[in-house]
C-alpha positions as CSV (number, residue, x, y, z in Angstrom):
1,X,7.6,13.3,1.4
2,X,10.9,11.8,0.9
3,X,11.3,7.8,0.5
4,X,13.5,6.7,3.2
5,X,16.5,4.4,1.5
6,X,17.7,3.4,5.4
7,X,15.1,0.7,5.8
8,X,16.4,-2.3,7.8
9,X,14.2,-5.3,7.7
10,X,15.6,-9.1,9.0
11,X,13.7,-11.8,9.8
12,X,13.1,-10.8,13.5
13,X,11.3,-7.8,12.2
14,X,7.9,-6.5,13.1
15,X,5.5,-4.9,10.3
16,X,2.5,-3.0,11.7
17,X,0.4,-0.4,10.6
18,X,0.4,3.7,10.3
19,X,-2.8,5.2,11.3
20,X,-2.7,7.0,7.4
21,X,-2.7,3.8,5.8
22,X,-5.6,3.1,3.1
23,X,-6.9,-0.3,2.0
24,X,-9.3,-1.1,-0.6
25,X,-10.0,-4.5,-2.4
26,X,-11.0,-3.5,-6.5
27,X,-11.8,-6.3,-8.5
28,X,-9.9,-9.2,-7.1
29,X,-6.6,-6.7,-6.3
30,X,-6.1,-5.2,-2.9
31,X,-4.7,-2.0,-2.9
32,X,-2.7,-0.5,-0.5
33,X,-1.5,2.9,0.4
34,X,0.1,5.9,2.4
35,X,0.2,10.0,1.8
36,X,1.7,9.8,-1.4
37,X,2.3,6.3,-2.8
38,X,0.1,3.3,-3.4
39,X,0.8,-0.3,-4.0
40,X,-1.6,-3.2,-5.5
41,X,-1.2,-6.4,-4.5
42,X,-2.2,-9.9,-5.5
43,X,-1.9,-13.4,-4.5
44,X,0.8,-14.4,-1.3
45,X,1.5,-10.7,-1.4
46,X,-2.1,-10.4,0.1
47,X,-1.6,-13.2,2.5
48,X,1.7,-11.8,4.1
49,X,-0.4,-8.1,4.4
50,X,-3.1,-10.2,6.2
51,X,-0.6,-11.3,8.4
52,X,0.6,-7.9,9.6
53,X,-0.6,-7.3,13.2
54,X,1.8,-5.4,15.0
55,X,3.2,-8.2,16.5
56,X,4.1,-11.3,14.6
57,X,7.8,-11.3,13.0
58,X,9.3,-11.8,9.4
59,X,9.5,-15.4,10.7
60,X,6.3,-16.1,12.3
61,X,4.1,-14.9,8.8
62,X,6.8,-16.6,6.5
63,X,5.8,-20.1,8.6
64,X,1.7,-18.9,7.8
65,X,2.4,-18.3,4.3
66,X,4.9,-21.8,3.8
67,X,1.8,-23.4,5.5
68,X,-0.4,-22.0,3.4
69,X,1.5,-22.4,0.4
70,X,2.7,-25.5,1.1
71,X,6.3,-24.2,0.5
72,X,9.4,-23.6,3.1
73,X,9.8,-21.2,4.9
74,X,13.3,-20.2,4.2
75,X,11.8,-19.6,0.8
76,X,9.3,-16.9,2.1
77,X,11.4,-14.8,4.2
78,X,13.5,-13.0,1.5
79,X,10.3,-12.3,-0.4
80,X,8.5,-11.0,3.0
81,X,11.7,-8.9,3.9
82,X,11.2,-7.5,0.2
83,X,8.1,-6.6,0.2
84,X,8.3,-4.9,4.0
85,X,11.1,-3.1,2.7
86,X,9.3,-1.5,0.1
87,X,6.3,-0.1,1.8
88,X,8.5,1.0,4.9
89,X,10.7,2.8,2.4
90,X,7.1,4.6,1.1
91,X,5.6,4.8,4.8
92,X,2.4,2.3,4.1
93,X,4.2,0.1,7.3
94,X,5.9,0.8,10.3
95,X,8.8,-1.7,11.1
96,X,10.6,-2.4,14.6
């Protein structure tokens, strides 16, 4: 399966889930994955996944995360936007 390279994720951006997507937690690492391509992930990386339900935006999980991490959330978006754009482009989330 191609990746697709015409991802557009912003801040207003929803992430939610495929119906193919795998998840597994393996000695402390969470891995994620589609068809074809898998991802690990570790520390905030987890928490924004966690945050995916279908309806919550960019915004909304960069304000759990700066909570969480005591950080701000301007900090968090370009990071969340990042890693969205990633697995959209690899079909492991859906974005609208």
């Amino acid at each position: 399966m191609p990746v697709d390279d015409n991802i557009a994720v912003g801040p207003d951006s929803v992430a939610s889930l495929p119906l193919n997507v795998k998840i597994r937690n393996h000695r402390g690492v969470m891995v994620v994955g589609g068809y074809e391509h898998f991802f690990e992930l570790t520390g905030p990386a987890v928490s924004i996944w966690r945050g995916i339900d279908g309806k919550r935006t960019v915004l909304e999980i960069a304000a759990l995360i700066a909570e969480e991490y005591d950080i701000d959330r301007e900090t968090v978006v370009p990071d969340i936007v990042e890693l969205f754009t990633e697995l959209a482009r690899h079909d492991v989330v859906k974005i609208a």
